[in-house]
C-alpha positions as CSV (number, residue, x, y, z in Angstrom):
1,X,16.7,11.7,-10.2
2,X,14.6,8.6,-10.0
3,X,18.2,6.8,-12.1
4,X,20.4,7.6,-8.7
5,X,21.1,5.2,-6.5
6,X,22.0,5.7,-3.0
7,X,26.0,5.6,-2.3
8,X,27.3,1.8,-2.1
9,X,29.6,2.8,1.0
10,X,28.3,2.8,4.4
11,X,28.9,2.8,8.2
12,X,30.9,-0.5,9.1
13,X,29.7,-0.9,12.3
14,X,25.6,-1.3,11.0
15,X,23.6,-3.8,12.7
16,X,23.4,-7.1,10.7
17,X,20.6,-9.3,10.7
18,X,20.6,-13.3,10.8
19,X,21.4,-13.3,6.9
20,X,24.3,-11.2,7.0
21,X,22.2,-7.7,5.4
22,X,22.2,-4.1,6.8
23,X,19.2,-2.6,6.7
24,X,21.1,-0.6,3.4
25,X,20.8,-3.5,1.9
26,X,17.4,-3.2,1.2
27,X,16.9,0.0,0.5
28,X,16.3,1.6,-3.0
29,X,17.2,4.3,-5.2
30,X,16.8,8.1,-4.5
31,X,13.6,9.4,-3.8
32,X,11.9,12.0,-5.8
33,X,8.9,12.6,-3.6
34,X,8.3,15.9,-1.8
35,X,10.3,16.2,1.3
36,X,7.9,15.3,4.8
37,X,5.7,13.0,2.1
38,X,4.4,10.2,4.1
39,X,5.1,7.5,1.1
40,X,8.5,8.0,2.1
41,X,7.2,6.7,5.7
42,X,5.7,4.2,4.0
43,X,8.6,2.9,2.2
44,X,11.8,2.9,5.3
45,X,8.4,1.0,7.6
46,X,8.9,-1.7,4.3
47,X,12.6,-1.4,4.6
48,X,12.4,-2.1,8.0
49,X,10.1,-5.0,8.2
50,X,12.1,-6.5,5.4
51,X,15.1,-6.4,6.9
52,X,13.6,-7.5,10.8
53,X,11.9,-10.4,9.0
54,X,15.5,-11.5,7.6
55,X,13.9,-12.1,3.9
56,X,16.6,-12.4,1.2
57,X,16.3,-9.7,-1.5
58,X,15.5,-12.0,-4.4
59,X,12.9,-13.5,-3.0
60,X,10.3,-10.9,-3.3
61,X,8.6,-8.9,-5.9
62,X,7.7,-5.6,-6.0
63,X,4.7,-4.6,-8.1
64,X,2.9,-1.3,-8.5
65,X,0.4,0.4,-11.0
66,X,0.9,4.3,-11.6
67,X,0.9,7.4,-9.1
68,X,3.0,9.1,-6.2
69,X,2.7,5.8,-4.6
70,X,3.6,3.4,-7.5
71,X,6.7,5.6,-7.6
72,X,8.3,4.2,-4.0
73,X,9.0,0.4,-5.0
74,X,11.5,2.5,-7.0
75,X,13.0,3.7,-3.4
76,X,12.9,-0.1,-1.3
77,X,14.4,-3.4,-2.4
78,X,16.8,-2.2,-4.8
79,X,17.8,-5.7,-4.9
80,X,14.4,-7.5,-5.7
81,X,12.0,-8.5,-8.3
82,X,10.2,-5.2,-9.1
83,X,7.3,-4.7,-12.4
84,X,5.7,-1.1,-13.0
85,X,2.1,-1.9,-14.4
86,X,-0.2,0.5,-16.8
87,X,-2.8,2.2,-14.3
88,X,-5.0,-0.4,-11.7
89,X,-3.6,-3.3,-13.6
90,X,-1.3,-4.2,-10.8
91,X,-3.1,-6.9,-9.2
92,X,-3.9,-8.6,-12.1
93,X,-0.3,-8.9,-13.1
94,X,0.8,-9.9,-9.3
95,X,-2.0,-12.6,-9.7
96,X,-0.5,-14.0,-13.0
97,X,3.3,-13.7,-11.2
98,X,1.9,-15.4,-8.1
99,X,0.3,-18.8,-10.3
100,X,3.6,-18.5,-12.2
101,X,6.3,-18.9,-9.3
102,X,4.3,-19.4,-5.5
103,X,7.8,-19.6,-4.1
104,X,8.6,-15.6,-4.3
105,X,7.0,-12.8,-1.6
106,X,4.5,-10.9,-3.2
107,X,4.3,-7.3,-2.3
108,X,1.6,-5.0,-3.9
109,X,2.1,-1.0,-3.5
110,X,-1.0,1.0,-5.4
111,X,-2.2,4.1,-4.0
112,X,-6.1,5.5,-3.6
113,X,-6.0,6.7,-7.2
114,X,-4.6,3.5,-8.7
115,X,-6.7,1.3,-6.6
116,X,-9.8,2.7,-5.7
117,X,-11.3,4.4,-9.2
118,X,-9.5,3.2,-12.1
119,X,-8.2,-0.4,-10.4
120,X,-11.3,-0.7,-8.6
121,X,-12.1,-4.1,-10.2
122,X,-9.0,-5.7,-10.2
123,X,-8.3,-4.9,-6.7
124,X,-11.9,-6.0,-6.0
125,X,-11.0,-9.6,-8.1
126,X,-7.5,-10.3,-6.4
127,X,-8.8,-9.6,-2.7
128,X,-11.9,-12.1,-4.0
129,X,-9.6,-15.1,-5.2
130,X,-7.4,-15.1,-2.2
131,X,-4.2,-14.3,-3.9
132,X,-1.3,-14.5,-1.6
133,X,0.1,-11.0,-1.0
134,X,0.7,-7.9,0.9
135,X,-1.3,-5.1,-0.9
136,X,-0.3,-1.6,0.3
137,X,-2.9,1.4,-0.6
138,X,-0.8,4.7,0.3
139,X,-3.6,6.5,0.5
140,X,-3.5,10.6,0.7
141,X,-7.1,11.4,-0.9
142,X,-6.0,13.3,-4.1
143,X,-4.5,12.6,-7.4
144,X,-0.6,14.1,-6.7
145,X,0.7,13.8,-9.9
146,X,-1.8,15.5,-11.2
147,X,-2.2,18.5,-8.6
148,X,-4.6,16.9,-6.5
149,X,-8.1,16.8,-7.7
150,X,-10.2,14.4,-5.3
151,X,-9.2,10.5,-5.6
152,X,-12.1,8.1,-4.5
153,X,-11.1,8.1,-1.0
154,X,-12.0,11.7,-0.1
155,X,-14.0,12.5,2.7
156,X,-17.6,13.6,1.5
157,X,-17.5,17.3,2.9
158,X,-13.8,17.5,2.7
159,X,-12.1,20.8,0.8
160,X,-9.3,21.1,-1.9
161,X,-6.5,23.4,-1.2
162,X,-8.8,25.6,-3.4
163,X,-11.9,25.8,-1.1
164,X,-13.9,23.1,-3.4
165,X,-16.2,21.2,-1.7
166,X,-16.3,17.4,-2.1
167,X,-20.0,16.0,-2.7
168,X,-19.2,12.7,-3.1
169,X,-19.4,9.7,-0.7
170,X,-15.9,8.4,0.1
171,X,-15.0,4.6,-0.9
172,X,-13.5,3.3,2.1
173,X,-11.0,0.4,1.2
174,X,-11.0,-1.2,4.5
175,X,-14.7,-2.1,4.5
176,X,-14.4,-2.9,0.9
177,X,-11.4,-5.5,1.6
178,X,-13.5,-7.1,4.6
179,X,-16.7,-7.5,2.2
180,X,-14.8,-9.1,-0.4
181,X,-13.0,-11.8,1.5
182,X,-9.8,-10.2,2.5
183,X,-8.6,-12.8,5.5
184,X,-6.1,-10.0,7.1
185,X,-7.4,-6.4,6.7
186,X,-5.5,-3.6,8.6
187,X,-5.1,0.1,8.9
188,X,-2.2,2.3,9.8
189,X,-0.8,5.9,9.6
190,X,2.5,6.7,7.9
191,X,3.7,8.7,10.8
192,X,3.0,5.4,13.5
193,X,6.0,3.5,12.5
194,X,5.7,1.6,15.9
195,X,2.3,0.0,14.7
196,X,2.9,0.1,11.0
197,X,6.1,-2.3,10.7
198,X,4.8,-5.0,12.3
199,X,1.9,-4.7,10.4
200,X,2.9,-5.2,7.2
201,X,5.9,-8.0,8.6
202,X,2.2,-9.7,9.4
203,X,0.7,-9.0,6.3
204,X,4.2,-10.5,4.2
205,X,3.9,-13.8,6.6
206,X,0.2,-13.9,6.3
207,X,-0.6,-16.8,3.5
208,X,-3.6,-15.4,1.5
209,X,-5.2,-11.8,0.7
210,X,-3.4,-9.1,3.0
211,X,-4.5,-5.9,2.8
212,X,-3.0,-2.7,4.6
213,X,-4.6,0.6,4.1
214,X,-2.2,3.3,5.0
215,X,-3.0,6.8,5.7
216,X,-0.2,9.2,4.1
217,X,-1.1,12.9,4.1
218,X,-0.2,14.7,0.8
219,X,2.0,18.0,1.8
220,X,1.8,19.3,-2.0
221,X,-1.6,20.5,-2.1
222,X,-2.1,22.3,1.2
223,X,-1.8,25.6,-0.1
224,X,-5.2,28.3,0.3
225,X,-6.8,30.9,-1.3
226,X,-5.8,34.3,-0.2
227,X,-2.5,33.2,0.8
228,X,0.1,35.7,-0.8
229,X,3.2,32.7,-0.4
230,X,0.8,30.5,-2.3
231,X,2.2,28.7,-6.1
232,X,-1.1,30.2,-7.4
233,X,-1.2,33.7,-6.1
234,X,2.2,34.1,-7.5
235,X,1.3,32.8,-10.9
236,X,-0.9,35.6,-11.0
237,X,1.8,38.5,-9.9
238,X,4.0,37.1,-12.1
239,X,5.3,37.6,-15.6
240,X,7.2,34.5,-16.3
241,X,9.0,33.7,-19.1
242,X,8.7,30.0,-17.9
243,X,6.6,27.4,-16.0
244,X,8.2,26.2,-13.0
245,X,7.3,24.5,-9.4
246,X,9.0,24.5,-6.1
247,X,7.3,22.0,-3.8
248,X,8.7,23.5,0.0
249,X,10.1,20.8,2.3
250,X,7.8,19.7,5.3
251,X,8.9,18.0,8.1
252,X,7.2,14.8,8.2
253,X,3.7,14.4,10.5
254,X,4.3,11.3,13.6
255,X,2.1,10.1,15.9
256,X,2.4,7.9,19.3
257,X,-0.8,6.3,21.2
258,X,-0.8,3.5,22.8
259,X,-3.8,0.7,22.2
260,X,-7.3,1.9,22.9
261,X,-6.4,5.5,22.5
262,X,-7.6,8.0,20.5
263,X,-5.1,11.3,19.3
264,X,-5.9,13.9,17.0
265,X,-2.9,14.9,14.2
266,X,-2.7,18.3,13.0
267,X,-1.9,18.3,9.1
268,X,0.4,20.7,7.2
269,X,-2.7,22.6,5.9
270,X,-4.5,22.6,9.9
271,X,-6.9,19.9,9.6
272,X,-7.0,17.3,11.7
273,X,-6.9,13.9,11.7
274,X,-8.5,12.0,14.4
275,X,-7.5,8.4,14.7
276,X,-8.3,5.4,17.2
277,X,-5.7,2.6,18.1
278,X,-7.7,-0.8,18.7
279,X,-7.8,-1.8,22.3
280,X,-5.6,-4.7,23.5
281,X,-9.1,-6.8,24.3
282,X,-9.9,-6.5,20.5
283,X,-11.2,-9.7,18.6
284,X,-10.3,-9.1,15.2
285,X,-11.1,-12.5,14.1
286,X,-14.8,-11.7,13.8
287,X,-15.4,-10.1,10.3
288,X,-18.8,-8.9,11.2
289,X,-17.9,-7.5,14.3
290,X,-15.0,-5.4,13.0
291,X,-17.3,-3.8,10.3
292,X,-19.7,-3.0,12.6
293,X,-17.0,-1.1,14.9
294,X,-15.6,0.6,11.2
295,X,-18.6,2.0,10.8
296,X,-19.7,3.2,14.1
297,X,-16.2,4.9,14.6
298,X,-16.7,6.4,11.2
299,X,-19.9,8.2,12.7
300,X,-18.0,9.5,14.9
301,X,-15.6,10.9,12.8
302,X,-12.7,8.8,13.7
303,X,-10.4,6.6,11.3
304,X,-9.5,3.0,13.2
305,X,-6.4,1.6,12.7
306,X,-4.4,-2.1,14.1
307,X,-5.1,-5.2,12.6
308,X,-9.0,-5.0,12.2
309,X,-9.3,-8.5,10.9
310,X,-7.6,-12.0,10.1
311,X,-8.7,-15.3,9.5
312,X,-5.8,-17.9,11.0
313,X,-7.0,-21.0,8.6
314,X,-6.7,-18.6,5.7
315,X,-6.4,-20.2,2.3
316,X,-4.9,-19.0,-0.8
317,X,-5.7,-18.8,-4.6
318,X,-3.1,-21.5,-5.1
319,X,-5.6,-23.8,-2.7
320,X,-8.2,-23.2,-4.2
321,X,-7.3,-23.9,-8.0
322,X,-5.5,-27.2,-6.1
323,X,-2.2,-26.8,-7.7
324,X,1.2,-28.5,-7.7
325,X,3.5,-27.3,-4.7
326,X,6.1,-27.0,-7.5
327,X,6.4,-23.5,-9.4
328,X,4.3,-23.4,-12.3
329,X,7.4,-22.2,-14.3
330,X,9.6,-24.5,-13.0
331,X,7.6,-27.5,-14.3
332,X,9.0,-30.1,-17.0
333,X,7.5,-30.9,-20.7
334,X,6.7,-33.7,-19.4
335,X,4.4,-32.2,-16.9
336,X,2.8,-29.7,-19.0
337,X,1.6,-31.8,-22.2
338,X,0.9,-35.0,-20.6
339,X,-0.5,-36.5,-23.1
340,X,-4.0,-37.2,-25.0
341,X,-5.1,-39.9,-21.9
342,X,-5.0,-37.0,-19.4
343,X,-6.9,-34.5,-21.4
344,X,-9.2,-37.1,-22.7
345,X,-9.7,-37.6,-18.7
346,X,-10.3,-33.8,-18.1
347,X,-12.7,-33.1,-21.2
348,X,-14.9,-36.1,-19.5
349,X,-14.9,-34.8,-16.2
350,X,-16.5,-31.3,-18.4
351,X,-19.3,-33.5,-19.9
């Protein structure tokens, strides 16, 4: 269904914004995801913030690597710039589009999966170098398309929908993006649309290395043992002369705290989530400072989320290799080879 696009006709009377577009107008194709999944959260906060921030379409570009969550560029900004990398090799390939053309919005979608095992070290190097972008990590804790074996992200302790016990220590991507230089770090749940929208409007205006980690609960996987409704307890009691899936529609998990609170979320399968909305008094221009508070809400079992961190004088990768405010690909012949002199100049300067 992923080839069906949404009907062209709509609602005359939809709110415009300064350019003229309904939010319909940046919306995608149909989405395939299970019914309640968060991603889909994910994408109409995008839709959303695209659409408040009155960018045109064609000015942005959609990357993503492979999973559940490189799937929804598929369902936003039908109308934009969009490239489906190999597996982790999406920032790499937004880095080379960035150098290329520094007049389009870059917008990164990867999930825990894409990003955090495989994609490790090229999200690692593109956080590093400062490129300019807002990189999304949808993160749910398990491998979707592949019926939810533990991603990277996992909570050490934390139990598949099969009762297996996960005894390794969980990368936690926020931390990670502080560490390497990330100069706007935030945190969000899919189900807070209220603090997630603005947060990634901030991270598409911020100039340099943006990074949103997005909590979005997987509703596949959430089935137990023992339960006789379960897919694999009627496998077993079943002769089929076929293989075939139903994924039942959840209704999708919302939150609403206000700054400085803390609320626990009950997910589809009865665990809870507990998460804590920075206070208004929050500095989050001290990087030390907000690792510090990371990890000593982590030991208390809570997940932080608000902008946790951003550097105002932030520079980007552009910057720092000093190049031409003009496009790389927009440049001349003339600009490109200029001649032996000039490289005869540059060679020296390497002596």
């Amino acid at each position: 269904m992923t080839y069906i696009a949404k009907p062209r006709f709509h609602h005359p009377s939809l709110i415009e914004n300064k350019l003229g577009f309904t939010r319909r107008d940046y919306e995608g194709k149909v989405s395939t995801l299970c019914a309640g999944c968060g991603h889909d959260s994910i994408s109409a906060a995008i839709v959303q913030a695209c659409f408040e921030l009155d960018i045109e379409p064609h000015r942005l570009a959609k990357l993503s690597g492979i999973g559940c969550s490189s799937k929804t560029p598929d369902y936003f900004l039908g109308a934009s710039h969009g490239f489906n990398t190999v597996h982790g090799r999406m920032p790499s390939v937004l880095t080379g589009a960035n150098l290329a053309n520094r007049d389009l919005i870059y917008l990164g979608v990867s999930g825990d999966g894409d990003s955090a095992s495989i994609g490790l070290g090229q999200f690692a190097h593109s956080i590093r170098r400062g490129v300019s972008m807002a990189y999304i990590v949808e993160n749910n804790g398990v491998y979707g398309l592949t019926k939810g074996q533990f991603s990277a992200t996992a909570d050490k302790n934390s139990k598949s929908k099969k009762g297996v016990v996960n005894h390794d220590s969980a990368i936690d991507m926020v931390s990670l993006a502080l560490q390497l230089g990330a100069t706007f770090v935030g945190r969000s749940f899919s189900g807070d649309k209220a603090q997630l929208v603005p947060l990634i409007k901030a991270a598409i205006r911020h100039k340099g290395a943006a990074f949103i980690d997005c909590i979005s609960p997987c509703i596949a996987f959430n089935n137990h043992a023992g339960s006789t409704k379960s897919f694999d307890w009627v496998r077993e009691h079943n002769e089929a002369v076929n293989h075939l899936d139903f994924m039942v529609g959840r209704a999708p998990i919302t939150a609403q705290y206000a700054p400085g609170e803390t609320v626990s979320v009950e997910q589809h399968d009865g665990t809870v989530l507990t998460l804590r909305k920075v206070a208004a008094d929050y500095d989050p221009t001290d990087r030390a400072k907000a690792m510090g508070f990371l990890m000593e809400r982590q030991a208390a079992g809570e997940v932080v989320t608000g902008l946790l961190y951003i550097d105002p004088e932030a520079e980007d990768l552009h910057d720092a290799l000093d190049t031409v405010a003009t496009p790389l690909n927009q440049l001349g012949g003339g600009d490109l080879t200029p001649g032996s002199a000039a490289l005869a100049k540059i060679n020296a300067a390497l002596r």
